[in-house]
SEMIRO-9663 format. One record per atom (N, C-alpha, C, CB): residue in one letter; x, y, z. Coordinates in steps of 0.05 Angstrom, whole numbers, plus 5000, padded with zeros to 4 digits. Atoms other than C-alpha are relative to their C-alpha. Glycine has a CB too. Layout:
! SEMIRO-9663
AXYZ
...
! end
This chain:
! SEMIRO-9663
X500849775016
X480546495113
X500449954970
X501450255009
X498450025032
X483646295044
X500949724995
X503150204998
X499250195022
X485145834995
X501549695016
X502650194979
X497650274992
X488545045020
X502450014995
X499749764988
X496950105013
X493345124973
X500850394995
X499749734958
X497149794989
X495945884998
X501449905010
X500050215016
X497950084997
X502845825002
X500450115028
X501650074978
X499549864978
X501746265067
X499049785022
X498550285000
X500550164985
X500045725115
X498750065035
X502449904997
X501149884978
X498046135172
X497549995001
X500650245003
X503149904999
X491746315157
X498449794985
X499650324986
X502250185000
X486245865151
X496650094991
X500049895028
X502949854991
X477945985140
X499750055017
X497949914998
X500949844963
X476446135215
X502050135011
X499349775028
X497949824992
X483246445230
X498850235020
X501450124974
X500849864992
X480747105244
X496649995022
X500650114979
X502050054984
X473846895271
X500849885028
X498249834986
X499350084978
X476946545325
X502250185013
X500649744997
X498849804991
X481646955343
X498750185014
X501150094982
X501849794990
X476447475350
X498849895031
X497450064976
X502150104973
X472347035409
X502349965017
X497949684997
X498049974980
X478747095451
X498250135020
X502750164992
X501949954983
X476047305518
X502250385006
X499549695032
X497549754991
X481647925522
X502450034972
X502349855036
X498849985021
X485348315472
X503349865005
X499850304992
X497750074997
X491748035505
X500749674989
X500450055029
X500150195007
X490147305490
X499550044973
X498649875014
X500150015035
X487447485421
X503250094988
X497250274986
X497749965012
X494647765408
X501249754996
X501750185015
X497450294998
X498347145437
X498149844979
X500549775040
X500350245016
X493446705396
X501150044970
X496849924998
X497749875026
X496647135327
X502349915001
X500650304998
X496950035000
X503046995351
X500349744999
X501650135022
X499550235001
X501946265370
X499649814970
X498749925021
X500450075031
X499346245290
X502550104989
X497450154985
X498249925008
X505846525266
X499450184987
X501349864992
X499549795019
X502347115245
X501250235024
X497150104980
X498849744973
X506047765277
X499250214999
X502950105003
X501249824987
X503548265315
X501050275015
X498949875012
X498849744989
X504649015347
X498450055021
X500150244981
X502549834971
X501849345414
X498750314987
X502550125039
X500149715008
X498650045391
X497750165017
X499250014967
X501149744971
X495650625442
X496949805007
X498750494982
X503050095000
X488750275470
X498350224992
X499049915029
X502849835015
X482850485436
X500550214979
X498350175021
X498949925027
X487450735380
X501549894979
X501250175003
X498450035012
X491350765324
X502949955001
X499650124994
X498049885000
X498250965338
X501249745011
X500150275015
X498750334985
X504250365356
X501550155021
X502749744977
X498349984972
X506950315418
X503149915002
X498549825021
X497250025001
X512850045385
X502650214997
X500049864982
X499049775013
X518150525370
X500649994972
X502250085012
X500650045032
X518950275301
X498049944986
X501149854991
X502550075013
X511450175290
X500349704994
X499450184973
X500250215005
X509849695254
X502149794986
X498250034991
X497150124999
X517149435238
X500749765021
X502150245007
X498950124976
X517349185313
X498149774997
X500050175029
X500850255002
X512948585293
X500049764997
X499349994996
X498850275000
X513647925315
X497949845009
X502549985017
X501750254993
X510347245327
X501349835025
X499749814973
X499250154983
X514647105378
X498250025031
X503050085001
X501350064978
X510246855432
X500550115031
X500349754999
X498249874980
X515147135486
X499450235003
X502550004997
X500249665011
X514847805455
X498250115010
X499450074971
X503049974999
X507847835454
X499150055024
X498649784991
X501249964969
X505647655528
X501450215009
X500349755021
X499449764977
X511048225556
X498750124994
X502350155004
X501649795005
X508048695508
X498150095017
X499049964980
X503449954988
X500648575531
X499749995026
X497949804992
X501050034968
X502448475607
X500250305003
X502249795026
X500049744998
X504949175599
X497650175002
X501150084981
X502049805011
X499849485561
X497449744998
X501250194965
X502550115007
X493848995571
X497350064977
X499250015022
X501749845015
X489049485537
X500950034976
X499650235010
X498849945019
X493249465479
X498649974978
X501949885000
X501550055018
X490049505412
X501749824981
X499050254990
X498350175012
X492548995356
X500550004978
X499549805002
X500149915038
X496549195298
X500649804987
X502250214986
X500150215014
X497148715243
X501150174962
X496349835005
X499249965022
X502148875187
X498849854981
X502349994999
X501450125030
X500148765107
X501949994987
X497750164982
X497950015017
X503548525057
X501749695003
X501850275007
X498650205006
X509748045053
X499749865037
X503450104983
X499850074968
X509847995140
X498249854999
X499750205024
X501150135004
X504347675135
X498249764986
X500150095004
X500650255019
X501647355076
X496550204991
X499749565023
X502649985003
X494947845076
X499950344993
X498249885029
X500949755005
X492548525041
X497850185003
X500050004985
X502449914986
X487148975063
X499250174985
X500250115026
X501549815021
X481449435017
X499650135029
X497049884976
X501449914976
X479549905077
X497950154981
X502050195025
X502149775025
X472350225048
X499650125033
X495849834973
X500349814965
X472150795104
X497350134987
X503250335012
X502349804993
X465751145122
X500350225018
X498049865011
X499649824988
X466451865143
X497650204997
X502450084994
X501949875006
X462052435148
X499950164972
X499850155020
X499949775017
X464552765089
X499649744970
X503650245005
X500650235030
X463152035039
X500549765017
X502850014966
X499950324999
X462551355035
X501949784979
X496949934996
X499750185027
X467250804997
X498649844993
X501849864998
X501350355007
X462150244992
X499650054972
X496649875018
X501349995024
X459650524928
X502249954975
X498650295000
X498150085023
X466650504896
X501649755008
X502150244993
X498850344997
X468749824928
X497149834989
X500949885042
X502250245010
X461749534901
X500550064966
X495850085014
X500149925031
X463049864831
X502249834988
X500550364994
X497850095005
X470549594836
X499749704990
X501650045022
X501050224998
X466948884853
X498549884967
X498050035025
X502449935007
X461448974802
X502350024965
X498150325020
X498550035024
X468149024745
X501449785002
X501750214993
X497750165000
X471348424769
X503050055013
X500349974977
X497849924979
X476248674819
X498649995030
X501450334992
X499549994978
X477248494885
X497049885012
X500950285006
X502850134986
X470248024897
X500749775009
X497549944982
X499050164988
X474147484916
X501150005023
X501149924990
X498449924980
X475647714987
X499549745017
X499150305013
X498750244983
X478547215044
X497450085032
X504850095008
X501749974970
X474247555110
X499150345001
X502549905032
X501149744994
X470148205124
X500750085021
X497550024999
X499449874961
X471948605186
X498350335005
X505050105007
X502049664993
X466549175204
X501750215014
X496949975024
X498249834983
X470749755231
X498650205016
X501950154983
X501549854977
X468550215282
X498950274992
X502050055024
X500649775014
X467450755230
X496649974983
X502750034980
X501450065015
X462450365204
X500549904967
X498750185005
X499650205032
X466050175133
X500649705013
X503450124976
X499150365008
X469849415117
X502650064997
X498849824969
X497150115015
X477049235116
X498649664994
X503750005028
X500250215011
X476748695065
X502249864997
X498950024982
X497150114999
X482348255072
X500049804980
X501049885028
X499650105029
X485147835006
X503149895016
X499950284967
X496950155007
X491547355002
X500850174986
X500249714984
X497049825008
X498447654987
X500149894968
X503749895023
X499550055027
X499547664911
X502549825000
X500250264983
X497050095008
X506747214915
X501050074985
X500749794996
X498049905018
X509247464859
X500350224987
X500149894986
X499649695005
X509148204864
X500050075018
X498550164986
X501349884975
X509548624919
X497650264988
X502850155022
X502649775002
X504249164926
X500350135023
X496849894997
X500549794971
X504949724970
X497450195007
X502450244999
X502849864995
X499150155006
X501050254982
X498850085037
X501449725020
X496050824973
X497449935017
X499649984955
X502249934994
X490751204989
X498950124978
X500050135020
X502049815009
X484851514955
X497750175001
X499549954991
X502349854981
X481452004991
X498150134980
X501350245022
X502149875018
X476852264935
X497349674998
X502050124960
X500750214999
X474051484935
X498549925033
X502449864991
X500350104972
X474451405007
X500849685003
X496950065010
X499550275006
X478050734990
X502750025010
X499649914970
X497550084997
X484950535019
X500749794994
X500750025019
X498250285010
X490249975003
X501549975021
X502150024972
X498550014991
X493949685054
X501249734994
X499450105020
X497850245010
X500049205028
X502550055005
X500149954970
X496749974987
X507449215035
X500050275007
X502949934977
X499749654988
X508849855079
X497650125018
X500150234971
X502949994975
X501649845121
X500149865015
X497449944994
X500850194973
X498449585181
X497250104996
X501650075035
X503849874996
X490649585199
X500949855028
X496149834974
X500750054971
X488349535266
X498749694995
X497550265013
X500150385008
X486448695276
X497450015027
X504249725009
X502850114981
X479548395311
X501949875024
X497449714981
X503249815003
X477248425362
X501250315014
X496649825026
X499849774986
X480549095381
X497750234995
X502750104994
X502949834999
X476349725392
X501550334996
X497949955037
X499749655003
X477050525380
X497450085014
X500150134963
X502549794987
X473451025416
X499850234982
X500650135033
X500849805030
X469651425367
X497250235020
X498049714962
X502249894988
X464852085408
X499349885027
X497949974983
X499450154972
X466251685475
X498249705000
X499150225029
X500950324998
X463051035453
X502249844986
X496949924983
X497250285007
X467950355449
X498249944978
X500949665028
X501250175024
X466550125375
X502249764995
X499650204971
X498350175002
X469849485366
X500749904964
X498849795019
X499750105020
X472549165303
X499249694995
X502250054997
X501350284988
X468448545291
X500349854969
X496250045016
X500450085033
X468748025235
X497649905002
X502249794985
X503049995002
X462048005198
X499749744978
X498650334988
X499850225025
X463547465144
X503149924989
X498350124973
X497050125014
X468846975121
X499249814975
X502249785024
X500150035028
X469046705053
X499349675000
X502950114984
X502450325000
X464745995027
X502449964988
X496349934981
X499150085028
X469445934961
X502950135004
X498150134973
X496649924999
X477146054952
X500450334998
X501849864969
X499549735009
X479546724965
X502550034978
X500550175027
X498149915023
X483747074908
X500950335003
X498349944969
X499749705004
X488247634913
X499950134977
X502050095008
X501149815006
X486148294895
X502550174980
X498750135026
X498449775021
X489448744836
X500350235006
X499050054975
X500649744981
X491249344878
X500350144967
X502650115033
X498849815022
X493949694812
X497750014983
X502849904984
X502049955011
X487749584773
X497850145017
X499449784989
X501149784992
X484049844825
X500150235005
X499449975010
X499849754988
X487150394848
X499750174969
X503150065021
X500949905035
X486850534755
X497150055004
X500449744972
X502549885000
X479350504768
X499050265016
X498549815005
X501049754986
X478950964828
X501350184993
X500050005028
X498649675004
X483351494810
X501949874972
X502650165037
X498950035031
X484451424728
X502350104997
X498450134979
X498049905000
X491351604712
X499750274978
X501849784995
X500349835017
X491352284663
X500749844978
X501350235004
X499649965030
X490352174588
X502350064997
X498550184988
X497749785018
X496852424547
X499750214992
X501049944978
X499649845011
X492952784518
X498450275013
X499649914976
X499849734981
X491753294580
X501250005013
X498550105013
X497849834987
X497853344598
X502150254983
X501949785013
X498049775011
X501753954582
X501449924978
X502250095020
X498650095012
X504553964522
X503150065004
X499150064981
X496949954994
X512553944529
X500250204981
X502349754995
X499049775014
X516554584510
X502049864977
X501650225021
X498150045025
X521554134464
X499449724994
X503350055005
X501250295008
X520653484423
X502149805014
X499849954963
X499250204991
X522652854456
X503449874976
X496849815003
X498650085022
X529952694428
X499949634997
X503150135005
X500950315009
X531251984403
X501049845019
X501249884972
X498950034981
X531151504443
X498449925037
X501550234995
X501749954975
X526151824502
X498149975003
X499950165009
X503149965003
X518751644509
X499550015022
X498349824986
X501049954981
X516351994562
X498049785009
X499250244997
X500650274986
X510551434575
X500849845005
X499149894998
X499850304998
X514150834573
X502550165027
X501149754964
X498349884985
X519751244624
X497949985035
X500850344984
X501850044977
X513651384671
X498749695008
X497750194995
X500150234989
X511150704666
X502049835011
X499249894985
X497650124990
X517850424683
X500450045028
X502350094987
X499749874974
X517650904748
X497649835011
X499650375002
X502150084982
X510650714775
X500049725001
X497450104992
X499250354995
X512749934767
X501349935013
X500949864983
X497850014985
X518450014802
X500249885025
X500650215003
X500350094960
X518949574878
X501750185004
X501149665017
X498649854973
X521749854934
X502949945002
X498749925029
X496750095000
X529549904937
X500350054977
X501249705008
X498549975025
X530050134864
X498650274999
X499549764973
X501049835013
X524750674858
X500850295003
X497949965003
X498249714999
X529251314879
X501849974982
X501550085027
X498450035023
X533651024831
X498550154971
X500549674996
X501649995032
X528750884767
X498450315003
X497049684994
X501249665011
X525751684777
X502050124988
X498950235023
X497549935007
X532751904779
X500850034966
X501749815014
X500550055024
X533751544722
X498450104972
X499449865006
X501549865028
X527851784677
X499750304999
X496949894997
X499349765000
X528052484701
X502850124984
X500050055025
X497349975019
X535652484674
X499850024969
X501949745005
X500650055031
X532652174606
X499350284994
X497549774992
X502149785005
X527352714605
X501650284996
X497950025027
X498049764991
X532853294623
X501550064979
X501949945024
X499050065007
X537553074582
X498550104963
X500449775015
X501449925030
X532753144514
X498250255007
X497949734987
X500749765000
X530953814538
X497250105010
X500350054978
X501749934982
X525353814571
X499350115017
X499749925005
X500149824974
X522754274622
X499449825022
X497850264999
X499750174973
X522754144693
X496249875017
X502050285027
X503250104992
X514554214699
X499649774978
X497150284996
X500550215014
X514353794645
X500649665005
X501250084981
X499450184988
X518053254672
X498549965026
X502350005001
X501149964978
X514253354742
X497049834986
X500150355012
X502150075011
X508353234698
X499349724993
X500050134981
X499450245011
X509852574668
X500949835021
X501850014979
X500150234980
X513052254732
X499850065024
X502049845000
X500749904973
X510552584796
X497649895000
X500150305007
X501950295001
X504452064780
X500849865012
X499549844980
X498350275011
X508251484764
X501450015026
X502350024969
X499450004976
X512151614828
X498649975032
X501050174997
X501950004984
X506451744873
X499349705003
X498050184991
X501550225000
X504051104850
X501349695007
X498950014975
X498350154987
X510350734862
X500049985035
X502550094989
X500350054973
X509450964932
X501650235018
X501149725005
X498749794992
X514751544935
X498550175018
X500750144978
X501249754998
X513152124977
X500350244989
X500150045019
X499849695022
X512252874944
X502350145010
X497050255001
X497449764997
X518053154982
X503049834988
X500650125043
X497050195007
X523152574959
X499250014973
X500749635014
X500750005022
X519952604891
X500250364980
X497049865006
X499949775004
X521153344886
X503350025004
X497950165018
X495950014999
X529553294906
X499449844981
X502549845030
X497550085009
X531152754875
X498550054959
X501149595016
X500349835018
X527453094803
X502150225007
X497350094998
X499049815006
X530153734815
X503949834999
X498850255023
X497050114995
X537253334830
X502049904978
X499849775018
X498950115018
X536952974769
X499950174973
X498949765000
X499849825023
X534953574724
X503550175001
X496950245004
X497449805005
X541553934754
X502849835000
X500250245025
X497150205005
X546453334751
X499349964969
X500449635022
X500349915035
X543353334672
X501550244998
X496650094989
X499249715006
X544854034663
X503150035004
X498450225019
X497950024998
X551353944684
X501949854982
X499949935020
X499450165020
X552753324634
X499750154969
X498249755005
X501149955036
X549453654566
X498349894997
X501449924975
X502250235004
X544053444532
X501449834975
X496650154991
X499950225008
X543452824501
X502049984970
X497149915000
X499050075023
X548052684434
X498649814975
X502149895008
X500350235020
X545751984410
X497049945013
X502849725003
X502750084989
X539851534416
X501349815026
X497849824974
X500050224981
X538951004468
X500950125026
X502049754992
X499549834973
X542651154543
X502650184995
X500549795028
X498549695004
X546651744551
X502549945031
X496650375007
X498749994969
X552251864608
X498749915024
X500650275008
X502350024966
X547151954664
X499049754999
X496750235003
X501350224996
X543251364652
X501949764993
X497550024985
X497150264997
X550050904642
X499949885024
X503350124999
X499150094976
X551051004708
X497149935021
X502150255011
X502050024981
X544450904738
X499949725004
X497450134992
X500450245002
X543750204757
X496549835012
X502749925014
X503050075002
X535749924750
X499949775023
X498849894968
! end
């Protein structure tokens, strides 16, 4: 599917094509596993894992694999994204209520994301477009349901060829429709997900009830948040919410500036809502701010 010289070694141009001509989804698993890529059992003719940790419980261990599928033969085949693998997924979904192709051809059409590794038709009728792992960033999934465009990267799974969903009681299978002539290149999830869903201007967002003391720049605070990997980013909100608090700021105001920026890190809205409110009232508790640069609260925060 990709490049000679990915560092991911698994995956090959025909990878997935062969895989797919397995005669049984149980053998197409074991052949994933006997590639060292790893794999999950999930409900037949669905979504859902059969693991109890989802897609956590994935392994390439060859052993693994066959109990799984003697179990559950019918099993459908999940296929984590991201670092487990080595591979990232554009899903362009087709539903009744829109289509992504128009904003994955527009995305294409700017220079994002035309370098894809293999096509996979889904039973919905869109494309998961699968792309090599960036190595030297992670990238976690997001959605954009106004697009009809998903991301799946560190923290996803997609369903894997040749499994099938039942969609109105017909078996639609997942089939691959094309694999790539020329080197694939991963995809800039962050620039795309900037084109599909623009981040707000500054200058419509609310204006703050008090001036920023010295010291605090609300953008560069939010950019700091939405950059953030995983294992720091409950920290770094913490963190800039404190700043924000701290120089007097109101609490929608702060909500404003990094309940984005968080989203986009990957947070969810109810952990992004504590640990704000948490850090406006462990502020409030400290004082506001004295000097420039970091303050009490953000001493102790460690990035």
């Amino acid at each position: 599917m990709f490049d000679a010289n990915n560092p991911i070694p698994m995956w090959s141009v025909s990878t997935m094509q062969r895989v797919a001509e397995e005669p049984s989804l149980a053998a197409a698993a074991l052949r994933y596993a006997n590639l060292g890529i790893p794999v999950f059992p999930c409900v037949p003719g669905g979504k859902q894992p059969l693991t109890p940790n989802g897609f956590h419980d994935a392994t390439s261990s060859a052993r693994a694999v066959r109990a799984w599928w003697e179990r559950h033969p019918s099993a459908n085949i999940g296929l984590p994204t991201g670092a487990r693998t080595g591979v990232v997924v554009v899903d362009v979904d087709v539903r009744p209520g829109g289509s992504g192709f128009l904003a994955f051809e527009r995305a294409r059409s700017e220079g994002i994301g035309e370098q894809w590794g293999c096509l996979v038709r889904t039973p919905s009728g869109g494309v998961h477009a699968y792309y090599p792992m960036d190595a030297d960033r992670e990238q976690r999934s997001w959605q954009v349901p106004s697009a009809h465009v998903d991301f799946r990267g560190d923290g996803g799974y997609v369903i894997a060829p040749p499994s099938h969903i039942e969609i109105d009681g017909t078996t639609r299978t997942y089939d691959v429709i094309a694999v790539t002539t020329q080197p694939a290149r991963p995809v800039d999830a962050i620039e795309l997900r900037h084109l599909l869903e623009p981040p707000r201007p500054a200058a419509n967002l609310r204006a703050p009830t008090a001036l920023a003391g010295p010291g605090c720049h609300p953008p560069a605070l939010a950019r700091t948040v939405a950059l953030t990997a995983e294992g720091g980013r409950n920290r770094a909100l913490f963190w800039a919410s404190c700043r924000m608090a701290e120089n007097n700021f109101a609490p929608t105001d702060i909500a404003s500036w990094l309940v984005p920026a968080a989203q986009h890190a990957g947070l969810g809205d109810r952990e992004i809502e504590t640990t704000i409110n948490s850090a406006v009232h462990h502020a409030a508790r400290l004082g506001p701010a004295s000097r420039p640069g970091p303050t009490r609260t953000s001493e102790g925060i460690q990035l």
